[in-house]
FIKOLZA-1660 file (N, C-alpha, C; in steps of 0.1 Angstrom, whole numbers, plus 5000, padded with zeros to 4 digits):
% residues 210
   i   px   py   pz ch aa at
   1 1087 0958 8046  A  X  N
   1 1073 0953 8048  A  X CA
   1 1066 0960 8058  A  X  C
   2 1053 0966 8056  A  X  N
   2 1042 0972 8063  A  X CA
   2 1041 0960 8075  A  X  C
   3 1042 0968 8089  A  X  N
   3 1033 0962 8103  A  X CA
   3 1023 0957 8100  A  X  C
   4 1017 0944 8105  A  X  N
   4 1005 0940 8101  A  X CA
   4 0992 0946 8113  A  X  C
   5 0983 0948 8106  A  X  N
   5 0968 0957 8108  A  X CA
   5 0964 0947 8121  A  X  C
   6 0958 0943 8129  A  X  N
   6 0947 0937 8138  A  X CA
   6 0933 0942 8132  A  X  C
   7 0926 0934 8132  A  X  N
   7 0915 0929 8128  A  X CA
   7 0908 0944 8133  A  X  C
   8 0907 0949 8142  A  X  N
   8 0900 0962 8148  A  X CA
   8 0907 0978 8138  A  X  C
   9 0921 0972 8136  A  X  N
   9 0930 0984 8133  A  X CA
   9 0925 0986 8119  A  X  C
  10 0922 0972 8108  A  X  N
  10 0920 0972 8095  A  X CA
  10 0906 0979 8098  A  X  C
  11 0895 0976 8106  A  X  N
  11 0878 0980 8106  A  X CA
  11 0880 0994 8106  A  X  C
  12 0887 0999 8115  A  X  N
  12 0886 1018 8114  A  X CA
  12 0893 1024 8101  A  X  C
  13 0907 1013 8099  A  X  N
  13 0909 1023 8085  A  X CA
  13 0900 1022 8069  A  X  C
  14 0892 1008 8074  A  X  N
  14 0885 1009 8062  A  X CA
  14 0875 1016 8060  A  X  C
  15 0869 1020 8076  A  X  N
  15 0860 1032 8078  A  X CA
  15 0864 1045 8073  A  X  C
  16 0877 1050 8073  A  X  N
  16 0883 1060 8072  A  X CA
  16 0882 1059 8054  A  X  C
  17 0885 1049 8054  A  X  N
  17 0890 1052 8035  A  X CA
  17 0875 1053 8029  A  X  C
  18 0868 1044 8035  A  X  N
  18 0858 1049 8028  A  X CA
  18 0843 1060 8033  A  X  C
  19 0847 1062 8042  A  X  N
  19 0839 1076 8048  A  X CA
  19 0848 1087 8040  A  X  C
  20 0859 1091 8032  A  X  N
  20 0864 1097 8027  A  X CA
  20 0863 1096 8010  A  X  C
  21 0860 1085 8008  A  X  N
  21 0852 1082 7994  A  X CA
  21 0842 1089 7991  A  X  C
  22 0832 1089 8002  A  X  N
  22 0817 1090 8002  A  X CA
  22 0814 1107 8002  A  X  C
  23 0824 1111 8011  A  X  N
  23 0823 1125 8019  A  X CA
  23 0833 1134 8014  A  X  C
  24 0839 1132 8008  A  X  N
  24 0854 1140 8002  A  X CA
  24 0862 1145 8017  A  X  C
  25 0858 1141 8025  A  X  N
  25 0867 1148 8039  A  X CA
  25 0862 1138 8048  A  X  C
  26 0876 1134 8055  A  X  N
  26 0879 1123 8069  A  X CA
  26 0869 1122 8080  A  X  C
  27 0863 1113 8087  A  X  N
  27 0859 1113 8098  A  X CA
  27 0862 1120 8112  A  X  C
  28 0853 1126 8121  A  X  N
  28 0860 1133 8132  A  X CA
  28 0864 1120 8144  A  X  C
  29 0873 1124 8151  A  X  N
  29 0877 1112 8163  A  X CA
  29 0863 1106 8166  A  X  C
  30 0853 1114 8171  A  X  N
  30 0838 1112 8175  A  X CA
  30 0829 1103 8168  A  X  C
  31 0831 1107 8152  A  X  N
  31 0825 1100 8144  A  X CA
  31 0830 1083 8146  A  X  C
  32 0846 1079 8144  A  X  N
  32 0849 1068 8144  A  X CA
  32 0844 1065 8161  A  X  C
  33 0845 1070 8165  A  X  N
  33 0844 1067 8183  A  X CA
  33 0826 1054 8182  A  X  C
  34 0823 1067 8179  A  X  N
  34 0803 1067 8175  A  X CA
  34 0805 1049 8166  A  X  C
  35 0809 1049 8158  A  X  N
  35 0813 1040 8146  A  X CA
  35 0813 1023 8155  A  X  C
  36 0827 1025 8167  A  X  N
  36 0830 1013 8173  A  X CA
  36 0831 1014 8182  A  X  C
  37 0822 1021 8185  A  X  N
  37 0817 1019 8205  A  X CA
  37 0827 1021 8212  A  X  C
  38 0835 1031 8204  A  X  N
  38 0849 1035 8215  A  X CA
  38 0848 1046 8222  A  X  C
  39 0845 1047 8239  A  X  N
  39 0836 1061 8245  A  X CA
  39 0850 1068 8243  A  X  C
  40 0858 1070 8245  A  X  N
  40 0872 1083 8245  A  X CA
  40 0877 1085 8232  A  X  C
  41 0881 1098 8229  A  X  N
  41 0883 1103 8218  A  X CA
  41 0904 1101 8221  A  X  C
  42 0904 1095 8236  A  X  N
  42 0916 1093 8234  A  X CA
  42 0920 1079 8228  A  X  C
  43 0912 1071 8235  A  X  N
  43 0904 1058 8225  A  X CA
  43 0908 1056 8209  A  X  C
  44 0906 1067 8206  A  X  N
  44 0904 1065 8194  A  X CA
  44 0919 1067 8185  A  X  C
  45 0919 1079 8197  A  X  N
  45 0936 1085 8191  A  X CA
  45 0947 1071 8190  A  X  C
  46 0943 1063 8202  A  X  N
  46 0959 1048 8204  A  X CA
  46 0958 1045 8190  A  X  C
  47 0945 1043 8181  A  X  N
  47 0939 1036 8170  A  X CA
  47 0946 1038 8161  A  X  C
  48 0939 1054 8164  A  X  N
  48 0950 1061 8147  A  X CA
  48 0964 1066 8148  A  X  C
  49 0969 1067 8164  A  X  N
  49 0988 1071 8160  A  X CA
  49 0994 1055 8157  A  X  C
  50 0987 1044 8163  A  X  N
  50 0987 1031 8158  A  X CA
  50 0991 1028 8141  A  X  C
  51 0980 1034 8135  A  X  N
  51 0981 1034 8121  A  X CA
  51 0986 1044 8115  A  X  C
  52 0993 1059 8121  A  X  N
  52 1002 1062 8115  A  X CA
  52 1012 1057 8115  A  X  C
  53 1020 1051 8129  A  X  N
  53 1030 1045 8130  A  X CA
  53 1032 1031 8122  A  X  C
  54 1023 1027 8116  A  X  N
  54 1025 1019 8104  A  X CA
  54 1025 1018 8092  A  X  C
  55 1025 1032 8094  A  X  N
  55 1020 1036 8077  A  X CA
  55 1009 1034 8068  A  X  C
  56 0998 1035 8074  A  X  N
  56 0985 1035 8067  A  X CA
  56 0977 1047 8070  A  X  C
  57 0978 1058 8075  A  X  N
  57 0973 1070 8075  A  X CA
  57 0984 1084 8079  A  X  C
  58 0981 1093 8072  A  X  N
  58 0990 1103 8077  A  X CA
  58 0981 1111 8086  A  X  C
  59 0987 1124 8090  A  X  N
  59 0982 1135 8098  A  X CA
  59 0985 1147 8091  A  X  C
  60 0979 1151 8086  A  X  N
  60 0983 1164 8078  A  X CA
  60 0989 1177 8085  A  X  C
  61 0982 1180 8095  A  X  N
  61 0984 1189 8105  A  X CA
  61 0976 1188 8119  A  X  C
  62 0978 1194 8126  A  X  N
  62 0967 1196 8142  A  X CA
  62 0957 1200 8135  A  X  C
  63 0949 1200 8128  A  X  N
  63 0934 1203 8124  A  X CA
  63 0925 1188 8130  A  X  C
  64 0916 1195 8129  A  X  N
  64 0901 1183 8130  A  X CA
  64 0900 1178 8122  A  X  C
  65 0902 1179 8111  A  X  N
  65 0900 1167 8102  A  X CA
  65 0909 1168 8090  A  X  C
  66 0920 1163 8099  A  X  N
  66 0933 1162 8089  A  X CA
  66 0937 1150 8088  A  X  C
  67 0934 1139 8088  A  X  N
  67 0934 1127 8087  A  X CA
  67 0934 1122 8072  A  X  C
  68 0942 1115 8064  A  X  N
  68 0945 1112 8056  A  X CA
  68 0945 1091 8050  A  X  C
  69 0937 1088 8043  A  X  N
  69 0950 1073 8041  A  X CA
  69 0961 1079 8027  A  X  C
  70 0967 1074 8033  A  X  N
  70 0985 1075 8023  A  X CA
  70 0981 1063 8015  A  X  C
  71 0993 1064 8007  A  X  N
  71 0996 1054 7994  A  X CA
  71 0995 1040 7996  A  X  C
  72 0998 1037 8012  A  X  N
  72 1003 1027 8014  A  X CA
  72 0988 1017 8024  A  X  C
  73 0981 1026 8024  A  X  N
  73 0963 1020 8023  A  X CA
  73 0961 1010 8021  A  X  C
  74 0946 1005 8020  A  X  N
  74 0944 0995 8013  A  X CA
  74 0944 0998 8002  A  X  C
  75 0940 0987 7993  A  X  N
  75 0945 0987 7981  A  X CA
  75 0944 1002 7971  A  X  C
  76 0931 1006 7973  A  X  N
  76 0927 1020 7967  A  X CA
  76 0936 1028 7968  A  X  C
  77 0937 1040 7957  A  X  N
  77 0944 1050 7958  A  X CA
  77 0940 1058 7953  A  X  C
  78 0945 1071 7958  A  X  N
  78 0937 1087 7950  A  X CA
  78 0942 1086 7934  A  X  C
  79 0931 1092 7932  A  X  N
  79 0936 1093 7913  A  X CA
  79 0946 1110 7916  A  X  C
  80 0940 1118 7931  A  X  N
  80 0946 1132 7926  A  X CA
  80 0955 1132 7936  A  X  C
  81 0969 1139 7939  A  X  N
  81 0975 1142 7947  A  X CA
  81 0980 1154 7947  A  X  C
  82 0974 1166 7943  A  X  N
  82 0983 1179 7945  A  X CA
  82 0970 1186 7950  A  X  C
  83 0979 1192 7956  A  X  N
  83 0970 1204 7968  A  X CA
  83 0967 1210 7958  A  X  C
  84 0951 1221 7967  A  X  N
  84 0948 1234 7960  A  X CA
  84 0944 1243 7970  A  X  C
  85 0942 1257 7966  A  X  N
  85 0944 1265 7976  A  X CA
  85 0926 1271 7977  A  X  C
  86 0918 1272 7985  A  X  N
  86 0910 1276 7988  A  X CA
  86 0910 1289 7994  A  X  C
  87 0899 1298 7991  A  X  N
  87 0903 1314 7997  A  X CA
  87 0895 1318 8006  A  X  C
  88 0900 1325 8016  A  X  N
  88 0895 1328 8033  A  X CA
  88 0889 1341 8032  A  X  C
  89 0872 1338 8031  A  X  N
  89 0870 1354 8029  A  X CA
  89 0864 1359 8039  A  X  C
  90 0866 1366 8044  A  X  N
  90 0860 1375 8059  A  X CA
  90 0861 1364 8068  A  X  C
  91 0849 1364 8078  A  X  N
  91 0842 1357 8086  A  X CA
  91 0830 1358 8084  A  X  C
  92 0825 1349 8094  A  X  N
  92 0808 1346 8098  A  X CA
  92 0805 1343 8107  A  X  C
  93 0792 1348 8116  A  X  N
  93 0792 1342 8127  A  X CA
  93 0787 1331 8130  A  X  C
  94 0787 1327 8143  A  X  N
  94 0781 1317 8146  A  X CA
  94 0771 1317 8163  A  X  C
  95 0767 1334 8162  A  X  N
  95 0761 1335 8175  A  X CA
  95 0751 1344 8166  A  X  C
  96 0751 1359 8168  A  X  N
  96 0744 1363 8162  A  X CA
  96 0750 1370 8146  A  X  C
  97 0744 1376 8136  A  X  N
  97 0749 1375 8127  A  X CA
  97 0758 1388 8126  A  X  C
  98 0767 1390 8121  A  X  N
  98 0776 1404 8119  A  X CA
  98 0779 1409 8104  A  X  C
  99 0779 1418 8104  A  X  N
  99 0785 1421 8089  A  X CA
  99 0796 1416 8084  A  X  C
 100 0790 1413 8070  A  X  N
 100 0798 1400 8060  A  X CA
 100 0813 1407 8056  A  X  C
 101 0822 1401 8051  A  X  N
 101 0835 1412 8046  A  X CA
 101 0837 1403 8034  A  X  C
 102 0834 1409 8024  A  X  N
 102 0835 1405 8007  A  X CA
 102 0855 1405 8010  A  X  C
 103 0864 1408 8016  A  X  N
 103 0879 1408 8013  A  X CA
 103 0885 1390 8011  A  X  C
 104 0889 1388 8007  A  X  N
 104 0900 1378 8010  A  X CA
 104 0907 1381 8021  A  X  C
 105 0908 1371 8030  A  X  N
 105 0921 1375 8039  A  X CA
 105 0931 1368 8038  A  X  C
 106 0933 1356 8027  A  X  N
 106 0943 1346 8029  A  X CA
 106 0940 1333 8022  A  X  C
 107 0946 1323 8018  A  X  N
 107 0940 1308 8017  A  X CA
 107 0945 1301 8026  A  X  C
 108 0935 1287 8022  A  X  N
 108 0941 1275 8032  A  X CA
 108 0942 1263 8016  A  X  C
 109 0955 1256 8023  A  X  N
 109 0961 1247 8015  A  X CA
 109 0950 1231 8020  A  X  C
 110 0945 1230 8005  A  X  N
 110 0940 1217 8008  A  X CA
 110 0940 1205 8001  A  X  C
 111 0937 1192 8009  A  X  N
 111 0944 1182 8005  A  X CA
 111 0935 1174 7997  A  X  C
 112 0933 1174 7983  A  X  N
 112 0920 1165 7972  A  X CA
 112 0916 1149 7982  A  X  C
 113 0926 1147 7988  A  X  N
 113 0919 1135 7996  A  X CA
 113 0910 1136 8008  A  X  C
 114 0911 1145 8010  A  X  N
 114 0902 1152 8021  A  X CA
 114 0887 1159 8014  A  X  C
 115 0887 1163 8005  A  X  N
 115 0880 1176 8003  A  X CA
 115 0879 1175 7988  A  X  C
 116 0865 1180 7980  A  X  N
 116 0870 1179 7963  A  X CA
 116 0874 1192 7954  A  X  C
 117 0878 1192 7948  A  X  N
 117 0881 1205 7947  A  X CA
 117 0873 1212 7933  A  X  C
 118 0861 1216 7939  A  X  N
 118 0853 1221 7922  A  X CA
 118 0849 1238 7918  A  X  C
 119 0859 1240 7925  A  X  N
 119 0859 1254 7921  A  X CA
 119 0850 1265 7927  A  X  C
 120 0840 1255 7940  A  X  N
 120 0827 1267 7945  A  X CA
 120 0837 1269 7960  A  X  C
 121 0842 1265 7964  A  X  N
 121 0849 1263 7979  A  X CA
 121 0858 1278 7982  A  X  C
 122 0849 1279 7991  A  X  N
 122 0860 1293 8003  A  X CA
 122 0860 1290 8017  A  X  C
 123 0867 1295 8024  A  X  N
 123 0864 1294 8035  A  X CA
 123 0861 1303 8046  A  X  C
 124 0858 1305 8059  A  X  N
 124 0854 1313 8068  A  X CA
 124 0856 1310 8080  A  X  C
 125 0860 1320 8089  A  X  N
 125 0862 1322 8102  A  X CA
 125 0850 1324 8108  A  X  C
 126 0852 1314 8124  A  X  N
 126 0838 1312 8129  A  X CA
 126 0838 1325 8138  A  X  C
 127 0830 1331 8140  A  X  N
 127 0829 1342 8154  A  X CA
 127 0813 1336 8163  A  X  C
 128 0820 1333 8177  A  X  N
 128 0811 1331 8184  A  X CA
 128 0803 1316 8188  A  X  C
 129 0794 1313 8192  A  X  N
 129 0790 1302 8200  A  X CA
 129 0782 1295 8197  A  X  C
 130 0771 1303 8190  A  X  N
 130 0758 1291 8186  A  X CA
 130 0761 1281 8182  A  X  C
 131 0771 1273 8174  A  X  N
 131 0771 1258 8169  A  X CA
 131 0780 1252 8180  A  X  C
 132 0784 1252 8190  A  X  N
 132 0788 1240 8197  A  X CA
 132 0786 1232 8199  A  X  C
 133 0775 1232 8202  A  X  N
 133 0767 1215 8202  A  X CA
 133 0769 1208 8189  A  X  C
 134 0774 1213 8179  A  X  N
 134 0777 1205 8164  A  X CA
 134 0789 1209 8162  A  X  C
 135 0797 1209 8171  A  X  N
 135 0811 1210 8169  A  X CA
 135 0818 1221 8164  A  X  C
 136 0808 1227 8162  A  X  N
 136 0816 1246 8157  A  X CA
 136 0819 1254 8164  A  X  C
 137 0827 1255 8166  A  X  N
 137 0839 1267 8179  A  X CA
 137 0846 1280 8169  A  X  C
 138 0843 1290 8176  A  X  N
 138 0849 1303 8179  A  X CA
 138 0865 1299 8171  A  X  C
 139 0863 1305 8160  A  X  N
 139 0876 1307 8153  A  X CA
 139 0883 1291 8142  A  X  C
 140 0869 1287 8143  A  X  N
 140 0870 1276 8135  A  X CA
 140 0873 1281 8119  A  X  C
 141 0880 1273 8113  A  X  N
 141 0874 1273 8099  A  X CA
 141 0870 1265 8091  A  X  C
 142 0854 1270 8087  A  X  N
 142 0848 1259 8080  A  X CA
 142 0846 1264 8065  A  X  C
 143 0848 1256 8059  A  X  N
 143 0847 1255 8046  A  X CA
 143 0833 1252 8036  A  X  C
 144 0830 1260 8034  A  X  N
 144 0823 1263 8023  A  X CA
 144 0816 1259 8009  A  X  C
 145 0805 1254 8003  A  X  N
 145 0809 1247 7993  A  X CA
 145 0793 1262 7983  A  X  C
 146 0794 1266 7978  A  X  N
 146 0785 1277 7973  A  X CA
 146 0774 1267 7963  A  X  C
 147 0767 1267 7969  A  X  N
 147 0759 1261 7958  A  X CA
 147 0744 1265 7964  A  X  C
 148 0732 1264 7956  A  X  N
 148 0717 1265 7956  A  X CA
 148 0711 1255 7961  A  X  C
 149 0712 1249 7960  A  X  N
 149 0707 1230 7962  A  X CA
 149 0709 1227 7982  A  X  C
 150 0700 1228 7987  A  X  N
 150 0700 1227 8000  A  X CA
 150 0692 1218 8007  A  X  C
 151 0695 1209 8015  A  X  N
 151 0686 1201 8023  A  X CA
 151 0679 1206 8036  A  X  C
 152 0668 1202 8040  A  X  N
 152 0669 1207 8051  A  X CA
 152 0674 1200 8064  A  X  C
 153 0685 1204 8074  A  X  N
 153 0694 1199 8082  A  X CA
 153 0707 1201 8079  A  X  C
 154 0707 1209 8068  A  X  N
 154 0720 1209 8067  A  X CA
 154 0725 1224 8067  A  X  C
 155 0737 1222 8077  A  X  N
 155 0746 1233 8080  A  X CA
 155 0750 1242 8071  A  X  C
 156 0747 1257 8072  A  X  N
 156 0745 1265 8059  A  X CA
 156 0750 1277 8062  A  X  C
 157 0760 1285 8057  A  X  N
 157 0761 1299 8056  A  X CA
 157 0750 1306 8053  A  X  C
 158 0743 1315 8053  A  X  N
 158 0735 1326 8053  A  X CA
 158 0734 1343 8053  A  X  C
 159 0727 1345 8043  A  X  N
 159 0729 1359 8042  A  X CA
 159 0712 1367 8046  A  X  C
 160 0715 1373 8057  A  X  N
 160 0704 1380 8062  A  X CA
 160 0704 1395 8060  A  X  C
 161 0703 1397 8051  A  X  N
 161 0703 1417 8047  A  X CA
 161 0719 1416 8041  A  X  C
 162 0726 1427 8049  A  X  N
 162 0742 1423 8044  A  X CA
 162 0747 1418 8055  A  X  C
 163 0747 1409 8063  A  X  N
 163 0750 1401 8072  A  X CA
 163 0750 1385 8067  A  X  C
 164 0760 1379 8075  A  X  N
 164 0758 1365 8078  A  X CA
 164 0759 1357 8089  A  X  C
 165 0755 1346 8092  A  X  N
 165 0755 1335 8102  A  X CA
 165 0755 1323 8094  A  X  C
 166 0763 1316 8105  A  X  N
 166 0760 1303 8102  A  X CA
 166 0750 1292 8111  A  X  C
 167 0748 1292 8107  A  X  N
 167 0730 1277 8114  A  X CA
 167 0728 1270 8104  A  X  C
 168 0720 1263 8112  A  X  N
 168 0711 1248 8107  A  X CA
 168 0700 1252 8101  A  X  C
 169 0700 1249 8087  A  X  N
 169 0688 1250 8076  A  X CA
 169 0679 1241 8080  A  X  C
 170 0667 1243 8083  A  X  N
 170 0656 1239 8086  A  X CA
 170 0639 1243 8078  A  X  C
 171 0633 1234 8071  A  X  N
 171 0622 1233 8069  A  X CA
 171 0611 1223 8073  A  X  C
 172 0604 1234 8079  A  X  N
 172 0593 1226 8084  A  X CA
 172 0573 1230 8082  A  X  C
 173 0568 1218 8069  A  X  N
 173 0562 1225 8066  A  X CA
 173 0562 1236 8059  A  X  C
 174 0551 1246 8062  A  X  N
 174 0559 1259 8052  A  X CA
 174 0562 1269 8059  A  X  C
 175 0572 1266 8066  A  X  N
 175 0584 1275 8074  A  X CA
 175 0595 1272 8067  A  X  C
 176 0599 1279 8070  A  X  N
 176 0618 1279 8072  A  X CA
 176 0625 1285 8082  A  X  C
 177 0635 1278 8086  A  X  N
 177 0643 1285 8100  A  X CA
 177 0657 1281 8103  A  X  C
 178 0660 1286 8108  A  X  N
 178 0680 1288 8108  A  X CA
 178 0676 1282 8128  A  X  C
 179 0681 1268 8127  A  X  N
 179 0693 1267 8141  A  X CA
 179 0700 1268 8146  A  X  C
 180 0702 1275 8161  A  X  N
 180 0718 1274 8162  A  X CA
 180 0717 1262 8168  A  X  C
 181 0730 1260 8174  A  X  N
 181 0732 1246 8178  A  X CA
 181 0738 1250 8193  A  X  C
 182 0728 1256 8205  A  X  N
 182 0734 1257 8214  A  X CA
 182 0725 1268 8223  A  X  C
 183 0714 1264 8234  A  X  N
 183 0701 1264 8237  A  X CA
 183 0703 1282 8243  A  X  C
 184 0712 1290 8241  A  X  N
 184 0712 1303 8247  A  X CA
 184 0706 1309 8237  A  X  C
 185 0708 1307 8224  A  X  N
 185 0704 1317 8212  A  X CA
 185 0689 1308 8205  A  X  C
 186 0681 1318 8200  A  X  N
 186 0669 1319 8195  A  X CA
 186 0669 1309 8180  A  X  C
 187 0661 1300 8178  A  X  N
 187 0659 1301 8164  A  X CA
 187 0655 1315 8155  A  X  C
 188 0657 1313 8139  A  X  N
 188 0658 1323 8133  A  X CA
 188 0640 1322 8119  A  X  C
 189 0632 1324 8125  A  X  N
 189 0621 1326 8115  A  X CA
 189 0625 1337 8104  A  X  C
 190 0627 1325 8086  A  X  N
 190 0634 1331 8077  A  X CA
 190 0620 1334 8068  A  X  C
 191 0606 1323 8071  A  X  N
 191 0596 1327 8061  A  X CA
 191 0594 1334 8055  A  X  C
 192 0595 1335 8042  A  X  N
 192 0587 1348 8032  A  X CA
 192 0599 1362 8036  A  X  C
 193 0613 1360 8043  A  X  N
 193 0621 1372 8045  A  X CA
 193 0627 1373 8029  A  X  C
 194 0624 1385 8021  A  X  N
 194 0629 1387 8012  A  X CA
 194 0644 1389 8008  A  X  C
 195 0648 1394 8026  A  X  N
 195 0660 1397 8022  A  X CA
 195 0671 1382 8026  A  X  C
 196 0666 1375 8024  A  X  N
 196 0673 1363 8030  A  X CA
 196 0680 1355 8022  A  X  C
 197 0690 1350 8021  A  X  N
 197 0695 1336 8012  A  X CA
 197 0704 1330 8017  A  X  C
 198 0708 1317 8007  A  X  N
 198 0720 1304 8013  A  X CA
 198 0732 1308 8005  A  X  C
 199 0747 1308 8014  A  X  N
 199 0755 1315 8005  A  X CA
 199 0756 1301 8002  A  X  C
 200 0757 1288 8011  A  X  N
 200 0763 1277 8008  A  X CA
 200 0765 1270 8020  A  X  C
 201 0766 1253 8015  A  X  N
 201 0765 1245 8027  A  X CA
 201 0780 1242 8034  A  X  C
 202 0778 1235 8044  A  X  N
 202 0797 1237 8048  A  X CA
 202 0796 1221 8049  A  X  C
 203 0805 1217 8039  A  X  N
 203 0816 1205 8042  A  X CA
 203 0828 1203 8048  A  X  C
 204 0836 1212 8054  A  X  N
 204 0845 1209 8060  A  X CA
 204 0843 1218 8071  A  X  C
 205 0851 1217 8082  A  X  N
 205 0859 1221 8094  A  X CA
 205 0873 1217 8094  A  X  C
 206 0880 1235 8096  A  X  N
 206 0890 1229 8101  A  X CA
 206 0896 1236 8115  A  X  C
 207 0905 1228 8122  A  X  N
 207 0907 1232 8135  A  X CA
 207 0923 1231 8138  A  X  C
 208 0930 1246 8141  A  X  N
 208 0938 1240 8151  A  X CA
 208 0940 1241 8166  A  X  C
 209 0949 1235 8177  A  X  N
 209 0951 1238 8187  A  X CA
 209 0963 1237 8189  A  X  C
 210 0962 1249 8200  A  X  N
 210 0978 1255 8206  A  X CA
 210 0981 1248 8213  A  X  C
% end
């Protein structure tokens, strides 16, 4: 027989199961923090080794958002359970932009309950600093999803000549401009730049630490 939940413990996992419905990938510590007025991200951590240690969420790995609910959840369950392999192509920055590298360097194994798997998804290595303020660090990898369809505010790979960065898609009016997320570096006036485009928006981050 499964430990029983406390009334606080069942609120965050239902947040989890279903912020992972909505989003194809888990909540960050921050987000649930944000969620239930819990200031420490250590706070948050008693919550969730809490609920792994009972069996209602796993940990996939030290990543950022490896957070999982297992079988043994609430009632819901994934229809998919086999990994697939997404492919690591070059880098991108995230300060100023550098030359793109069309190579594969590798995949990352990913989990359908995290993330969906439709066939547009690669991933990239972060180089550099503009997105900290939004959580994107130097050697991150964020994941990719290739598509045309863009909002504005939303976090976007970009191709500037044969270069990329990564920033915050912004329109305003009839502008367009690339954010960074971190008040040392310049916004990016993309207006009327012919040589410009969106490779695609990023749905995941992943992270580890040593």
């Amino acid at each position: 027989m499964r430990a029983k939940l406390t009334d606080r413990q069942m609120s965050i996992l239902k947040f989890i199961q279903d912020f992972v419905e909505e989003n194809s990938y888990p909540p960050t510590y921050r987000q649930i923090g944000k969620k239930f007025n819990i200031t420490s991200t250590f706070g948050v951590k008693r919550h969730i080794d809490a609920l792994v240690k009972k069996g209602y969420l796993n940990i996939e790995s030290k990543a950022s958002r490896a957070i999982s609910v297992n079988k043994n959840g609430l009632s819901k369950k994934s229809k998919h359970n086999t990994s697939f392999e997404i492919p690591i192509v070059g880098k991108v920055a995230a300060g100023f932009p550098v030359l793109a590298e069309e190579n594969i360097e590798g995949t990352f194994l990913a989990d359908p309950s995290l993330i969906k798997n439709n066939g547009k998804l690669f991933g990239l290595k972060v180089r550099g600093d503009s997105m900290i303020d939004a959580g994107i660090f130097e050697d991150d990898l964020v994941i990719i999803n290739s598509q045309s369809e863009i909002r504005s505010g939303d976090i976007v790979v970009a191709l500037i000549g044969e270069e990329s960065t990564l920033k915050t898609f912004r329109q305003e009016k009839d502008k367009t401009y690339l954010y960074p997320a971190n008040d040392k570096y310049p916004r990016l006036d993309m207006t009327n730049r012919q040589e410009f485009s969106i490779i695609g928006k990023v749905v995941g981050i992943y992270r580890t630490y040593n």
